[in-house]
mmCIF file of the N, C-alpha and C atoms, coordinates in Angstrom:
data_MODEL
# 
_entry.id   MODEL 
# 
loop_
_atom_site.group_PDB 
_atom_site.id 
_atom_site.type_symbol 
_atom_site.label_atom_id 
_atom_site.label_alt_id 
_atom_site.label_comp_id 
_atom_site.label_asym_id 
_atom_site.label_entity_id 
_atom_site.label_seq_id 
_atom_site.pdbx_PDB_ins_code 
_atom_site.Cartn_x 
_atom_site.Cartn_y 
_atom_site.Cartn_z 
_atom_site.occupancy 
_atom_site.B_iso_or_equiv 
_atom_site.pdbx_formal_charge 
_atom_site.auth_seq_id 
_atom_site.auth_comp_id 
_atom_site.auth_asym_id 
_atom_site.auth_atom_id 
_atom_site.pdbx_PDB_model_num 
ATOM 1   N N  . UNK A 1 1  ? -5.743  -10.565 8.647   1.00 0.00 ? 1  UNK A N  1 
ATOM 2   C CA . UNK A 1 1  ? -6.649  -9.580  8.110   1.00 0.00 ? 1  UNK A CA 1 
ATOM 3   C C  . UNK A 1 1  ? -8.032  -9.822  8.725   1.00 0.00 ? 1  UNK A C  1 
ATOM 4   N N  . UNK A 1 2  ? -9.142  -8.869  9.014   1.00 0.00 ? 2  UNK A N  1 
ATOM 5   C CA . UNK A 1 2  ? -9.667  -9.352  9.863   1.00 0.00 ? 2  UNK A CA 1 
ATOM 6   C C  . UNK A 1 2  ? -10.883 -9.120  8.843   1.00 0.00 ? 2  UNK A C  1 
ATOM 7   N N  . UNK A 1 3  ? -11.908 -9.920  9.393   1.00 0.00 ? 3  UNK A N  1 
ATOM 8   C CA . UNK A 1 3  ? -13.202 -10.099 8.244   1.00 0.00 ? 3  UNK A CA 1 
ATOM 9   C C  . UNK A 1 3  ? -13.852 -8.814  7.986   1.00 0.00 ? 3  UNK A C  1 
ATOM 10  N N  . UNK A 1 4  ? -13.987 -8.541  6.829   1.00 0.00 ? 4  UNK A N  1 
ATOM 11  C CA . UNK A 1 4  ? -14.315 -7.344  6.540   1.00 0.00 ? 4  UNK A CA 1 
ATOM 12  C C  . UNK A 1 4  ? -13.155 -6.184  6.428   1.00 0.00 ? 4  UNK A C  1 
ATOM 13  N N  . UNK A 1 5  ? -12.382 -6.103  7.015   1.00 0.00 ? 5  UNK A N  1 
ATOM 14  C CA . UNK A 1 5  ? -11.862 -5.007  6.634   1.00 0.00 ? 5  UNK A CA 1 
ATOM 15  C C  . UNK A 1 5  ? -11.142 -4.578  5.800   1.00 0.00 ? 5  UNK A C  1 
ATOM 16  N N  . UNK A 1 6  ? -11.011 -3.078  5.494   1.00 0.00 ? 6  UNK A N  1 
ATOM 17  C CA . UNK A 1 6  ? -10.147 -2.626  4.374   1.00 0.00 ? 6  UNK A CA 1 
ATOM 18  C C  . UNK A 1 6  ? -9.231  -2.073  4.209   1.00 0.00 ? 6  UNK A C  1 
ATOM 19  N N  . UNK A 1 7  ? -8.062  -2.909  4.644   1.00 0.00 ? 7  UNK A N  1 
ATOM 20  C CA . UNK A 1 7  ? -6.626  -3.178  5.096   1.00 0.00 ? 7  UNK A CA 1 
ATOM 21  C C  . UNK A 1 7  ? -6.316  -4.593  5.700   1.00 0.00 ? 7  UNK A C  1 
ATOM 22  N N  . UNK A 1 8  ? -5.132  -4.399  5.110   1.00 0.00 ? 8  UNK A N  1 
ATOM 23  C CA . UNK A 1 8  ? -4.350  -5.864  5.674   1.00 0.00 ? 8  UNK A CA 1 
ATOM 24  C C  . UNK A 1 8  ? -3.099  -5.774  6.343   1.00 0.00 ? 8  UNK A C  1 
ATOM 25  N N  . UNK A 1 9  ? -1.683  -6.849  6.467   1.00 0.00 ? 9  UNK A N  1 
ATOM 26  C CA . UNK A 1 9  ? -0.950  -6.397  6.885   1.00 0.00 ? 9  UNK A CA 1 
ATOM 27  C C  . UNK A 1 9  ? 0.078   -7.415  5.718   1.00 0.00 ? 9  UNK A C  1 
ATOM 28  N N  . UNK A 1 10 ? 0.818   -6.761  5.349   1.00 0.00 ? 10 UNK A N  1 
ATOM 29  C CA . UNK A 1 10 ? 1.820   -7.581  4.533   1.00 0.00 ? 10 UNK A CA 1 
ATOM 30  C C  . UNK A 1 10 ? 2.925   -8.275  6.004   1.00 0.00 ? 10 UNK A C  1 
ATOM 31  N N  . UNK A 1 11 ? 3.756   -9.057  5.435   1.00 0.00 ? 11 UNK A N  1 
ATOM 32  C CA . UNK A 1 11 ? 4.770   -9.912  6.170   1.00 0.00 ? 11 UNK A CA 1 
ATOM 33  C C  . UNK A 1 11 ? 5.491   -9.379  6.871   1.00 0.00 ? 11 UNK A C  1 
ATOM 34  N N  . UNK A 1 12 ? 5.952   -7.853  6.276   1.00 0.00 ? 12 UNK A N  1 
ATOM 35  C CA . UNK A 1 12 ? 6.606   -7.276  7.355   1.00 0.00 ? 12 UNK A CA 1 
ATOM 36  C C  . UNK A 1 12 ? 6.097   -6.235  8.601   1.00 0.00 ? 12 UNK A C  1 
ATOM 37  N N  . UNK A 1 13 ? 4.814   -6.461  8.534   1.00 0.00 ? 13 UNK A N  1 
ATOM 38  C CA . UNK A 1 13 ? 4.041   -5.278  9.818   1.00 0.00 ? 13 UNK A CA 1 
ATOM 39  C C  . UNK A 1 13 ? 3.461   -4.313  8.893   1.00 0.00 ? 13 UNK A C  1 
ATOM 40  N N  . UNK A 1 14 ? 3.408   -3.845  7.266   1.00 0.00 ? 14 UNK A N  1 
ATOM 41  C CA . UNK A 1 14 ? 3.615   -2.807  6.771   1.00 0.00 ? 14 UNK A CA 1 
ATOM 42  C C  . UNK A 1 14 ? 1.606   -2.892  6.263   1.00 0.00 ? 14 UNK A C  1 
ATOM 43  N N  . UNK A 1 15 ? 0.938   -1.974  6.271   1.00 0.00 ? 15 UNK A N  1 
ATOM 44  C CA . UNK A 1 15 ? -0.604  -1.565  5.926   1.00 0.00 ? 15 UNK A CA 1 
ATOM 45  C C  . UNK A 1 15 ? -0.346  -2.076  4.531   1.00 0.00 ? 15 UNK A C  1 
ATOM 46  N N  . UNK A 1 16 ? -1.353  -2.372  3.933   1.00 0.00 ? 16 UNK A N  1 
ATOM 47  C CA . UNK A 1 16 ? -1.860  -3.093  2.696   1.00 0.00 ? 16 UNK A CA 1 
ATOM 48  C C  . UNK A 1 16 ? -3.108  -2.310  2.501   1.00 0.00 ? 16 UNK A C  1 
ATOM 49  N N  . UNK A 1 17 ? -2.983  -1.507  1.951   1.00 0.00 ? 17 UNK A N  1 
ATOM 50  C CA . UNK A 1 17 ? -4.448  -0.685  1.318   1.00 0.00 ? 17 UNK A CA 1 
ATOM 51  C C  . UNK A 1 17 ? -5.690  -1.581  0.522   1.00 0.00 ? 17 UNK A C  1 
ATOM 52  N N  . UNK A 1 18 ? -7.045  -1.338  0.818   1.00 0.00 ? 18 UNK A N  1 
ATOM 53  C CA . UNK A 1 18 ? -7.988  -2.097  -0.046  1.00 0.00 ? 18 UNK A CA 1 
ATOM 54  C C  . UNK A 1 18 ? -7.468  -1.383  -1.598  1.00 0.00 ? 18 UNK A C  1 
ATOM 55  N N  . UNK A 1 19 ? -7.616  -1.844  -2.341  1.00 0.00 ? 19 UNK A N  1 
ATOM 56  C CA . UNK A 1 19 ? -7.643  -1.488  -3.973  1.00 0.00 ? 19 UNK A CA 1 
ATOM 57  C C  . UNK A 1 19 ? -8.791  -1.691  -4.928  1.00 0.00 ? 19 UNK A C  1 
ATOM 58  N N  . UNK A 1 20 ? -9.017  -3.346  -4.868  1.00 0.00 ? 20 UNK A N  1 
ATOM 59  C CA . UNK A 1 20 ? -10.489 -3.380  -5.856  1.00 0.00 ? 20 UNK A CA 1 
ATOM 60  C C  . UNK A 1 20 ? -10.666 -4.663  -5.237  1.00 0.00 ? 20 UNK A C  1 
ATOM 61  N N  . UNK A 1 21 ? -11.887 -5.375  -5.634  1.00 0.00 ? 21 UNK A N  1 
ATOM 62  C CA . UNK A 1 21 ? -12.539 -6.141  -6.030  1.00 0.00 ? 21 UNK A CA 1 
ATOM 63  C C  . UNK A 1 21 ? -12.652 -6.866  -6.828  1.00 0.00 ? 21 UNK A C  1 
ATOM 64  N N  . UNK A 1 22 ? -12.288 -8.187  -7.505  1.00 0.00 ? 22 UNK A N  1 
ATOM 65  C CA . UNK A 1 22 ? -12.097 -8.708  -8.679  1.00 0.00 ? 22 UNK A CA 1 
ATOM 66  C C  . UNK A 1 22 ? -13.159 -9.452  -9.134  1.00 0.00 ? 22 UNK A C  1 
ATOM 67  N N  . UNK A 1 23 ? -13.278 -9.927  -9.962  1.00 0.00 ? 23 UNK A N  1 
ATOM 68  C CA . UNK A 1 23 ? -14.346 -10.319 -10.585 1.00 0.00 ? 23 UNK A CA 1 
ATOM 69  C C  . UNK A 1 23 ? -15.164 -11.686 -10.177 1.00 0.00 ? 23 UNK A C  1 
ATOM 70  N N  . UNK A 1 24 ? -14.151 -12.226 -9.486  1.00 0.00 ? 24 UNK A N  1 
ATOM 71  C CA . UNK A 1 24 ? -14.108 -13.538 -8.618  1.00 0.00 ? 24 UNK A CA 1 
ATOM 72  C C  . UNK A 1 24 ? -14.771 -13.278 -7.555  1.00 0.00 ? 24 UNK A C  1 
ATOM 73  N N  . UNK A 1 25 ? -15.223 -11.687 -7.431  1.00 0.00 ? 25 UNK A N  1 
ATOM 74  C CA . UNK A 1 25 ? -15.383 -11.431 -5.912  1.00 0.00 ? 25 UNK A CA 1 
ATOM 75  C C  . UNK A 1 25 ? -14.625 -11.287 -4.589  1.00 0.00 ? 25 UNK A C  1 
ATOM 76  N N  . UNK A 1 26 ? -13.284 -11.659 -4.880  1.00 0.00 ? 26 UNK A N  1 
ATOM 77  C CA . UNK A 1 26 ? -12.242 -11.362 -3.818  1.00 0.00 ? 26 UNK A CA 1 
ATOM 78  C C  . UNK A 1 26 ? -11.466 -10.079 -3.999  1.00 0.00 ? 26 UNK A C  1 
ATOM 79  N N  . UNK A 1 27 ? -11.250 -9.578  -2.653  1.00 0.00 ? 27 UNK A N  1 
ATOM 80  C CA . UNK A 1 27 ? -11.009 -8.218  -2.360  1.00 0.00 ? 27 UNK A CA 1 
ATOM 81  C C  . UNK A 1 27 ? -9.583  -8.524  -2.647  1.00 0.00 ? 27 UNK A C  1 
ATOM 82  N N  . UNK A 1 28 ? -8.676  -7.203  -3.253  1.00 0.00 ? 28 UNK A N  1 
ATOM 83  C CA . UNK A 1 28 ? -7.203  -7.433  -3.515  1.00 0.00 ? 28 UNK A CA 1 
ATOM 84  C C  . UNK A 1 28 ? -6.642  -5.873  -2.999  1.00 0.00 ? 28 UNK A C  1 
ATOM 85  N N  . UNK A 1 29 ? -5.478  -6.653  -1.694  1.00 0.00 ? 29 UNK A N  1 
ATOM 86  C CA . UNK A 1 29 ? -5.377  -5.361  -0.935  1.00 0.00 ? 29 UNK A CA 1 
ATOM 87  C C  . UNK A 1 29 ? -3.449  -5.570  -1.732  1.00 0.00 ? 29 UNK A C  1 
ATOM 88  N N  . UNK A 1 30 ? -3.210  -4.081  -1.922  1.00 0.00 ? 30 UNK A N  1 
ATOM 89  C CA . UNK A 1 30 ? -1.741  -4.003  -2.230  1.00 0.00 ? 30 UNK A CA 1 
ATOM 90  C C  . UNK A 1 30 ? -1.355  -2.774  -1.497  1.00 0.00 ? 30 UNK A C  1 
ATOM 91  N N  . UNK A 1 31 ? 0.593   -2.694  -1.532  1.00 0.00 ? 31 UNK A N  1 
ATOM 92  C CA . UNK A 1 31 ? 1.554   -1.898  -0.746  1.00 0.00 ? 31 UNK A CA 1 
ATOM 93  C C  . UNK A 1 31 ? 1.695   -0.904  -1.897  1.00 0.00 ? 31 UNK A C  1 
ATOM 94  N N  . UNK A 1 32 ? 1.985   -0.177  -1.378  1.00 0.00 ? 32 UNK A N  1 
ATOM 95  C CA . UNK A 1 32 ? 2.621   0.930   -2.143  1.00 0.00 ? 32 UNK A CA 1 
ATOM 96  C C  . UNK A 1 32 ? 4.117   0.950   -2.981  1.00 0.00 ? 32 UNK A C  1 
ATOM 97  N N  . UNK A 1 33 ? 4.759   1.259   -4.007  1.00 0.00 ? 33 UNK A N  1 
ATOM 98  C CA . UNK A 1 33 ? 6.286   0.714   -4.517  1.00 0.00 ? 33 UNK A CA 1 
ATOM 99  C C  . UNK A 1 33 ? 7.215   1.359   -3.093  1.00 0.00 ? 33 UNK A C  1 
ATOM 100 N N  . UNK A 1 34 ? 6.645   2.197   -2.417  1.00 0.00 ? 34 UNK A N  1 
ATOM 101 C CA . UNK A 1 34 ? 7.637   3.153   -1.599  1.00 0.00 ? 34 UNK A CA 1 
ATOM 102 C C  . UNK A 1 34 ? 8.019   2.165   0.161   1.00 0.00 ? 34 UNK A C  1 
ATOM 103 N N  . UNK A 1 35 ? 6.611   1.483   -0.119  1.00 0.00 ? 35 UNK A N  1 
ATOM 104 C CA . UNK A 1 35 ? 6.407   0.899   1.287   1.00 0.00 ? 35 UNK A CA 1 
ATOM 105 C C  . UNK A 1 35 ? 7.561   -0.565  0.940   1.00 0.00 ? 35 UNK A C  1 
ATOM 106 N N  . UNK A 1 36 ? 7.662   -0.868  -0.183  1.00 0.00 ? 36 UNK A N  1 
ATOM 107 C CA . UNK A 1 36 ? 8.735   -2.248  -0.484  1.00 0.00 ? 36 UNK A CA 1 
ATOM 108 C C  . UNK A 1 36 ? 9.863   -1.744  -0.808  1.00 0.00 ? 36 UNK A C  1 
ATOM 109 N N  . UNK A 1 37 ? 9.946   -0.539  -1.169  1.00 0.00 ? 37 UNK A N  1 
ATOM 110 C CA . UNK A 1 37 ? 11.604  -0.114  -1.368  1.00 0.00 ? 37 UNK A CA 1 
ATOM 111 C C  . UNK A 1 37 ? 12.322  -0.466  -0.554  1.00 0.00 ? 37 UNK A C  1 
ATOM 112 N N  . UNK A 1 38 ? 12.846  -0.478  0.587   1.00 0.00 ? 38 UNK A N  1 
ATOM 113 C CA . UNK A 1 38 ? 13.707  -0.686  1.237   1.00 0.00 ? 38 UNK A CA 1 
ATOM 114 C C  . UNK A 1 38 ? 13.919  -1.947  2.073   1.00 0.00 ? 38 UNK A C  1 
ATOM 115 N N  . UNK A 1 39 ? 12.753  -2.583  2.142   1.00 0.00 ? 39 UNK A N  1 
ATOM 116 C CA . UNK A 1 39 ? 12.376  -3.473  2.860   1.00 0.00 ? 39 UNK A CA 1 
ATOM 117 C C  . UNK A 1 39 ? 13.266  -4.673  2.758   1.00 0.00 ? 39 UNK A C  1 
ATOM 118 N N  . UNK A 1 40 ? 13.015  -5.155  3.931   1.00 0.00 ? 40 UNK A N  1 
ATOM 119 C CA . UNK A 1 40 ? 14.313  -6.849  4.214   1.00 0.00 ? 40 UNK A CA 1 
ATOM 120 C C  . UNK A 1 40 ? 14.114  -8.132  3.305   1.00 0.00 ? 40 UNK A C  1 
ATOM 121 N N  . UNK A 1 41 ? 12.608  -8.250  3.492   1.00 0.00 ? 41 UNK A N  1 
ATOM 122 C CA . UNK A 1 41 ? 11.605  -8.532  2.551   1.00 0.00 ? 41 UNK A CA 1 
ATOM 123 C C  . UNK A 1 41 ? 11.044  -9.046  1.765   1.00 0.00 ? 41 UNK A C  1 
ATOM 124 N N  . UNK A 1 42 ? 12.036  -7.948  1.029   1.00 0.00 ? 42 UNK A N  1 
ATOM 125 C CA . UNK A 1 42 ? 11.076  -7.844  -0.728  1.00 0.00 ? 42 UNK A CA 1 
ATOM 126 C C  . UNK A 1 42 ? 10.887  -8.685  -1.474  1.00 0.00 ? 42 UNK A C  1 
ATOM 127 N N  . UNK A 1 43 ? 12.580  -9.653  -1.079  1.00 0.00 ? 43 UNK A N  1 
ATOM 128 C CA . UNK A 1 43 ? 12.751  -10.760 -2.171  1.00 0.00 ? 43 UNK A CA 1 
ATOM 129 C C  . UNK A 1 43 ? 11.739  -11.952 -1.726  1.00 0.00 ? 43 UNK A C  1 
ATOM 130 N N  . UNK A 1 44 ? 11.519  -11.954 -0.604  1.00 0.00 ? 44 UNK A N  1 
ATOM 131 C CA . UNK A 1 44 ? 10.744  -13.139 -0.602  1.00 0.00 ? 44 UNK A CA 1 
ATOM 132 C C  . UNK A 1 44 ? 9.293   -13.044 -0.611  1.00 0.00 ? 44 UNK A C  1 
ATOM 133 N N  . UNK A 1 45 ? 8.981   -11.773 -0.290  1.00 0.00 ? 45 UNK A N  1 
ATOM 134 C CA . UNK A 1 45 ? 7.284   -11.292 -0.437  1.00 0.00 ? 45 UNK A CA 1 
ATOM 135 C C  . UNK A 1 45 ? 7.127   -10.682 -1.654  1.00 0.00 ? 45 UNK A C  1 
ATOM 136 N N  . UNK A 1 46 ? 7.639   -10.762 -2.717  1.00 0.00 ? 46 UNK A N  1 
ATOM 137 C CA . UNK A 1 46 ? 7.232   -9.740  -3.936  1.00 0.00 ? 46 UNK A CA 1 
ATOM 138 C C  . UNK A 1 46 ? 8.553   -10.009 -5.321  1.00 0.00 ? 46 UNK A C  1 
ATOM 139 N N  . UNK A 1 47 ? 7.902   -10.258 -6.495  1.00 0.00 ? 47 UNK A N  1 
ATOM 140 C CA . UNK A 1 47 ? 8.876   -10.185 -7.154  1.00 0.00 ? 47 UNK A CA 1 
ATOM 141 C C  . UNK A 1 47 ? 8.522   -9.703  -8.748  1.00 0.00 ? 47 UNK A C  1 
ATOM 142 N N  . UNK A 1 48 ? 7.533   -8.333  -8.313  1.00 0.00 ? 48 UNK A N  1 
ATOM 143 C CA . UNK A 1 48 ? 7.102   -7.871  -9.252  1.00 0.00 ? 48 UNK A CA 1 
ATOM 144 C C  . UNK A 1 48 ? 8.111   -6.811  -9.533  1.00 0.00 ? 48 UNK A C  1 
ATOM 145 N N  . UNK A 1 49 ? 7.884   -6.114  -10.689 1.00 0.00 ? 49 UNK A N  1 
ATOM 146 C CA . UNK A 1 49 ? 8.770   -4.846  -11.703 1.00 0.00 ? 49 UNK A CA 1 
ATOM 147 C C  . UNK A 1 49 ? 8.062   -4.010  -10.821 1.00 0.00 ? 49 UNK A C  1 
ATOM 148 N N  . UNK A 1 50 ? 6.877   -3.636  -10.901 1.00 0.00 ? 50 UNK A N  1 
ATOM 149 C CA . UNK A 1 50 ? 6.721   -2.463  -9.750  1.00 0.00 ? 50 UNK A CA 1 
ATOM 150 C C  . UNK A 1 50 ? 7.271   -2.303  -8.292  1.00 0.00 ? 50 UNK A C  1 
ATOM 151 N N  . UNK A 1 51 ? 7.181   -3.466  -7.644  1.00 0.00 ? 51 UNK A N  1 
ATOM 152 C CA . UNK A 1 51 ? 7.872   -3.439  -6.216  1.00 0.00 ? 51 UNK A CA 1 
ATOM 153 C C  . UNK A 1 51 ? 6.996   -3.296  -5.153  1.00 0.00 ? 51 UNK A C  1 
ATOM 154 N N  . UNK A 1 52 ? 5.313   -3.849  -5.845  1.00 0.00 ? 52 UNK A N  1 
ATOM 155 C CA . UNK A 1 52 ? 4.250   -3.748  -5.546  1.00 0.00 ? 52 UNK A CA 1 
ATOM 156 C C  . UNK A 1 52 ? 3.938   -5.542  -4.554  1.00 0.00 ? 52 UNK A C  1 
ATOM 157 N N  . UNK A 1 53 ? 3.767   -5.257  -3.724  1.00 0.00 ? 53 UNK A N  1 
ATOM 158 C CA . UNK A 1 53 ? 2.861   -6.185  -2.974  1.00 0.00 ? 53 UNK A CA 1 
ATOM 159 C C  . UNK A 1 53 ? 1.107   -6.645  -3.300  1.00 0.00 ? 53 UNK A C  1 
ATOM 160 N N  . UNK A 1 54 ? 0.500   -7.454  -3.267  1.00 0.00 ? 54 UNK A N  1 
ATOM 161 C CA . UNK A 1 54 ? -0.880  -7.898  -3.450  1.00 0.00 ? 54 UNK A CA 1 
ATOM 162 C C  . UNK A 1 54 ? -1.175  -8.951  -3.103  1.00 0.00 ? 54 UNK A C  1 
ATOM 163 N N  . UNK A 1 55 ? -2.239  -8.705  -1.831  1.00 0.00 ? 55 UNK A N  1 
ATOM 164 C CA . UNK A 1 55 ? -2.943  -10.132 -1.432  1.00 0.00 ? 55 UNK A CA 1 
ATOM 165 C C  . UNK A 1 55 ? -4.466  -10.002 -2.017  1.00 0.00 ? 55 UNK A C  1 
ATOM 166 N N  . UNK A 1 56 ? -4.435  -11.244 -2.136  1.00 0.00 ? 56 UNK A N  1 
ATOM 167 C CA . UNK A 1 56 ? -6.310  -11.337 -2.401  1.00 0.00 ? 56 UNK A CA 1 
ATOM 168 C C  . UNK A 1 56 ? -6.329  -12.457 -1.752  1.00 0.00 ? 56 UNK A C  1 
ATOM 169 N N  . UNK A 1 57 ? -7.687  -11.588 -0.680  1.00 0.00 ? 57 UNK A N  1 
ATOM 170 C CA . UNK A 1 57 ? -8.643  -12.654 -0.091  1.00 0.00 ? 57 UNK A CA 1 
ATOM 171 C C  . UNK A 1 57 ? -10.260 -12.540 -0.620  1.00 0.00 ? 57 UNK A C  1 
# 
């Protein structure tokens, strides 16, 4: 992810949208449920009920 910007890249190549800002001050970029649906993946990058990805840097 490169400094500053607003996008990332999850594990599999896939865009990571900016979302918010947390209170900590670190930016928290997440996938979309549609972008992990199908994915090879999922199980090892994500193991939320939504099917949602989230990094914070």
């Amino acid at each position: 992810m490169a400094q500053g910007s607003r996008s990332g890249i999850c594990p599999n190549g896939q865009c990571l949208r900016y979302r918010t800002t947390n209170r900590q001050g670190y930016r928290e970029y997440a996938s979309t449920p549609g972008q992990c649906a199908g994915c090879p993946m999922k199980g090892q990058c994500t193991q939320s009920a939504n099917g949602v990805k989230v990094v914070i840097r």
